[in-house]
N, C-alpha and C positions, 0 to 999 in steps of 0.2 A: 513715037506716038504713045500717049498717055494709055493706062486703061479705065475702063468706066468705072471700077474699082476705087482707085486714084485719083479720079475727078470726083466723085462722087465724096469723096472723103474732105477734097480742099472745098470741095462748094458745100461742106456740112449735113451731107442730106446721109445719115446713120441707115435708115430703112433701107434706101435706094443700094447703097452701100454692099448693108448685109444679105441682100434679097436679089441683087442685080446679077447675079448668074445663074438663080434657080429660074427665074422669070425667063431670061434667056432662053434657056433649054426649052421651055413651055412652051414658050414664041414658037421657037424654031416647029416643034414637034406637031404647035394647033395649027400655024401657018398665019396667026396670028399677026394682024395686019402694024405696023411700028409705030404710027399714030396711036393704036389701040393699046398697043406697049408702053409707049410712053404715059401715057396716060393712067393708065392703070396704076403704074408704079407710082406716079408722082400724088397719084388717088391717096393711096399708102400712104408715105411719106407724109402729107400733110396733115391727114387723119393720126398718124404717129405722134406728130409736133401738136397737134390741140389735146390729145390724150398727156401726154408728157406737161403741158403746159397746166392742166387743169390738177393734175397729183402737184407739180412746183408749187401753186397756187395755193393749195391745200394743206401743203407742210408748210409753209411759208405763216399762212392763217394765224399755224398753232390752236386750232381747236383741240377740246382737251378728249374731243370723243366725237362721233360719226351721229348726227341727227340727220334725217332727211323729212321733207314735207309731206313726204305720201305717207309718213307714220306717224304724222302729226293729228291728236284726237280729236279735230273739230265741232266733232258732236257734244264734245261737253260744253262747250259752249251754246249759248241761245241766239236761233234766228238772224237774229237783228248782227252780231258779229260776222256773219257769214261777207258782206261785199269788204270788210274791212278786211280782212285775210284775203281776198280776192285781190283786192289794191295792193296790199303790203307785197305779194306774190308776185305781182308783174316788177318788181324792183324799181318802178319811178322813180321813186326817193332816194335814190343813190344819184339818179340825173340830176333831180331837181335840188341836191344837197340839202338834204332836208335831214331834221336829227328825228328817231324816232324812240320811242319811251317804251317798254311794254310794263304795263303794273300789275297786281295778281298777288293773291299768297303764294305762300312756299310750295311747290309741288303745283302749280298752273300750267305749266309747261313754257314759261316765259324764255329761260335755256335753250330750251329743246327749238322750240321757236324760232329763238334768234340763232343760234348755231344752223337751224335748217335753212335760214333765209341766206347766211353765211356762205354759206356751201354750193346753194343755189347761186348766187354770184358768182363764185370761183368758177362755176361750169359753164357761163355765160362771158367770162373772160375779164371778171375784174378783180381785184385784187385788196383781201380782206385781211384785217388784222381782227385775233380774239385775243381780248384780255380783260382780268377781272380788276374791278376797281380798287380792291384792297389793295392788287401788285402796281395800278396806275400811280399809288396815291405813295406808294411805297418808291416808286422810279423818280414820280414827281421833287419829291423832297430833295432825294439825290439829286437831281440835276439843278436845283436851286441853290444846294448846298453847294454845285461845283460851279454854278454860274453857268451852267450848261442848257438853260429853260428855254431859249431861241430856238438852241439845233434840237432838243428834244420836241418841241414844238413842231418845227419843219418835218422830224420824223413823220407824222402823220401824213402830213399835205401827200405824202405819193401812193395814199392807199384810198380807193375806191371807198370802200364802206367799213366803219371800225363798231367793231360788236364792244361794251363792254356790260359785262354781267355781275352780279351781284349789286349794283346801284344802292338797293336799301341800308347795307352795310355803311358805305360808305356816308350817308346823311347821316349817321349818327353820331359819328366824330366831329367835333369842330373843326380840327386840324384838318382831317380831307373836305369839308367842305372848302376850307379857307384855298387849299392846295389846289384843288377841280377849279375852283375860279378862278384863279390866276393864267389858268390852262386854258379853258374849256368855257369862260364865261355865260355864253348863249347856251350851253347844254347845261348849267347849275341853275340858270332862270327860268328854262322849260322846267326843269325837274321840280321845283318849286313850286310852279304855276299850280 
């Protein structure tokens, strides 16, 4: 006969695993009803794998630093911006595949922003890639150079929401603009607009 040890390890569940004879002992000592046991562990364990899932998400991301929205300074902004942070925060636009722009001077918080909205996804269960346009425009070339621009392309297709930052850079070059379009068409037409 297996021990719970040992099943718990081929059916992948790590918590259950490491946890599965301190619980035990609990059981036995509160008188702790097995339904309630089970239960409880597998509580664990799931709560483990969304926690574990949402750091993979995160490194995965590549953000280059931790923004979060509750430190985002809304107040410097006026009024009138207030429901538009409101909307961008429920993350529709990720359903509705929507591209979003943020414009501003330098020091706006348009980073800090879109890194927060980032991250905000990740914790919601989707799956973000960050990267700045100069290194896009910089990948771009190479994969045209190698003939590679299809699978470079498809790269994206399996990420939820792709943050890229520094935008204004990148219009200033002819070359990245020529690059971003061959890519990205519908996002160098917004940009324009």
């Amino acid at each position: 006969m297996s021990s719970v040890c040992e099943l718990s390890a081929r059916l992948k569940l790590s918590h259950f695993k490491e946890h599965a004879a301190e619980a035990i002992e609990r059981a036995r000592k509160t008188g702790q009803d097995h339904g309630e046991f089970l239960v409880g562990l597998l509580e664990r364990e799931v709560e483990r794998r969304l926690e574990n899932g949402v750091a993979r998400r995160l490194k995965e991301a590549r953000f280059p630093f931790r923004k979060y929205l509750v430190d985002f300074r809304r107040d410097k902004y006026g009024a009138e911006f207030a429901p538009k942070f409101d909307e961008l925060e429920t993350l529709a636009f990720i359903e509705k595949r929507e591209n979003i722009i943020l414009l501003g001077t330098p020091g706006a918080g348009k980073t800090h922003y879109a890194i927060a909205l980032g991250i905000k996804a990740c914790m919601e269960g989707k799956s973000v890639l960050f990267a700045t346009v100069p290194n896009l425009i910089v990948e771009l070339r190479e994969a045209m150079s190698q003939s590679l621009l299809t699978s470079y392309r498809r790269r994206f297709e399996r990420y939820d929401m792709v943050v890229l930052d520094e935008l204004g850079i990148f219009h200033s070059t002819r070359a990245g603009a020529r690059c971003c379009s061959t890519c990205c068409p519908t996002a160098t037409a917004k940009a324009r607009s």
